[in-house]
C-alpha positions as YAML, in Angstrom:
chain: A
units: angstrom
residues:
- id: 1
  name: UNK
  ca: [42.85, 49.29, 5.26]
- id: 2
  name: UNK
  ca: [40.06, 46.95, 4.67]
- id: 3
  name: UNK
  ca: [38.56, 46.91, 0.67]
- id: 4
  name: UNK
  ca: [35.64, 48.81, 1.13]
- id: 5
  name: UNK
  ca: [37.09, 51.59, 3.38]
- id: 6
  name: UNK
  ca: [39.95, 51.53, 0.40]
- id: 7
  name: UNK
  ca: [37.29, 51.89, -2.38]
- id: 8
  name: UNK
  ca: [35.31, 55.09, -0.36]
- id: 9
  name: UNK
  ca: [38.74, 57.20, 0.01]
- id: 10
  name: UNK
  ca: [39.44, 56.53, -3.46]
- id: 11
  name: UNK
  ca: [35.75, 57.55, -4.51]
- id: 12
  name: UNK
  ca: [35.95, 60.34, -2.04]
- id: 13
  name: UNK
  ca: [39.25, 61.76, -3.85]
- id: 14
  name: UNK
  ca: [37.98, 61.35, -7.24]
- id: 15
  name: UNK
  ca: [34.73, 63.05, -6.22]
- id: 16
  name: UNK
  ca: [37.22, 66.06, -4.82]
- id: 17
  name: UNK
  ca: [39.08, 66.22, -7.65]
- id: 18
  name: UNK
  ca: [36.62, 65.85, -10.50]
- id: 19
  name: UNK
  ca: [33.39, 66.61, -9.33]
- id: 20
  name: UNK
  ca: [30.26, 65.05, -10.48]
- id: 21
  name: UNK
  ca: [31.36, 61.82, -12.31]
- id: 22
  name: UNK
  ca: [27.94, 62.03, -14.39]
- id: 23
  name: UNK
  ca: [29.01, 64.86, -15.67]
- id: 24
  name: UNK
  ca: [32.50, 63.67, -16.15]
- id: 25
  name: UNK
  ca: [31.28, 60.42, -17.74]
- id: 26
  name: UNK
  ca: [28.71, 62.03, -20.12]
- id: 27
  name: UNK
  ca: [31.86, 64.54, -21.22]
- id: 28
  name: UNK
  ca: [34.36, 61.82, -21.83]
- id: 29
  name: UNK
  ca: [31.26, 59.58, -23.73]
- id: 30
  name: UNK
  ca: [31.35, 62.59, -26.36]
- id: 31
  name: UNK
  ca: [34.98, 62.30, -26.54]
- id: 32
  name: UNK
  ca: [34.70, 58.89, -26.86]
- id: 33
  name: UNK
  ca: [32.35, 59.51, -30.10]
- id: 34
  name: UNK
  ca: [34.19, 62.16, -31.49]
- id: 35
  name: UNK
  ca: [37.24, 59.54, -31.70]
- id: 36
  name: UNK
  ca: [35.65, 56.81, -32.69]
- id: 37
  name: UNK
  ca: [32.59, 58.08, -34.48]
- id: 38
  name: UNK
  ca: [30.45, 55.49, -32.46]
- id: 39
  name: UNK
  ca: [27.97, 56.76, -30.22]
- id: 40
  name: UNK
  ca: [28.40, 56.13, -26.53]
- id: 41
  name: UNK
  ca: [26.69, 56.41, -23.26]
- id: 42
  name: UNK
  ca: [27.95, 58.34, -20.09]
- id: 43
  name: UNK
  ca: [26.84, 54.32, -18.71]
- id: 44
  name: UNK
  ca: [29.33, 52.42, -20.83]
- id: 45
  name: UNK
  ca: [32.49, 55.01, -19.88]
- id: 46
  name: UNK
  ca: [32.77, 53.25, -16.72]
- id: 47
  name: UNK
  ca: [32.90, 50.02, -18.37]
- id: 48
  name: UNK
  ca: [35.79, 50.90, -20.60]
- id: 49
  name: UNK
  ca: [37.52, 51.36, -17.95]
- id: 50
  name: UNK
  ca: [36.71, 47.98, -16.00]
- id: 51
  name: UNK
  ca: [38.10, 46.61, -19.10]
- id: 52
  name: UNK
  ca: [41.20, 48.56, -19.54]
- id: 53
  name: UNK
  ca: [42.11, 47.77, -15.55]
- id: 54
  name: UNK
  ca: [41.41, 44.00, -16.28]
- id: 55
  name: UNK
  ca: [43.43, 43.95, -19.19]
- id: 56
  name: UNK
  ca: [46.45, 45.31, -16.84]
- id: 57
  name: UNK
  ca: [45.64, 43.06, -14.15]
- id: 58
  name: UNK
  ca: [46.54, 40.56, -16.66]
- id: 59
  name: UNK
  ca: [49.69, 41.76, -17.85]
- id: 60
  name: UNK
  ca: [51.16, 42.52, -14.47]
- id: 61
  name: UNK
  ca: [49.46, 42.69, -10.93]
- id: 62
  name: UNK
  ca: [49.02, 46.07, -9.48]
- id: 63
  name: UNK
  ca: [47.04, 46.20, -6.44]
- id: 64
  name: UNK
  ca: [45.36, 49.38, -7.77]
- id: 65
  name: UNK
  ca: [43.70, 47.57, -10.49]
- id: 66
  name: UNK
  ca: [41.88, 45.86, -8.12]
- id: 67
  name: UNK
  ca: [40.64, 48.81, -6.31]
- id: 68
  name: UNK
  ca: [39.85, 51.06, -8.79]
- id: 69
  name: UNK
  ca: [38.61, 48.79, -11.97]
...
């Protein structure tokens, strides 16, 4: 399966599973402030979680942290 075909299904799934991922970003963003007591963004969710798969990719290759991060 070519990258970009790879990267749809996996969006496609998500979307199947979790629904809207505004929604799901802007829920986990108050999470994420109610933790930390930082404000976030339903925009910088996403990016933690760039940086968590890069971190990963890092310590030990997984081919899904290149898909999914």
């Amino acid at each position: 399966m070519k990258f970009f075909d790879e990267c749809e299904a996996i969006l496609k799934d998500r979307d199947g599973n979790y629904h809207d991922p505004t929604e799901m970003f802007e829920r986990m963003a108050k999470g994420f402030e109610a933790v930390t007591g930082f404000p976030f963004t339903r925009e910088q969710v996403p990016l933690i979680f760039v940086v968590m798969k890069a971190v990963r990719e890092g310590v030990s290759h997984k081919h899904d942290n290149l898909i999914d991060g």
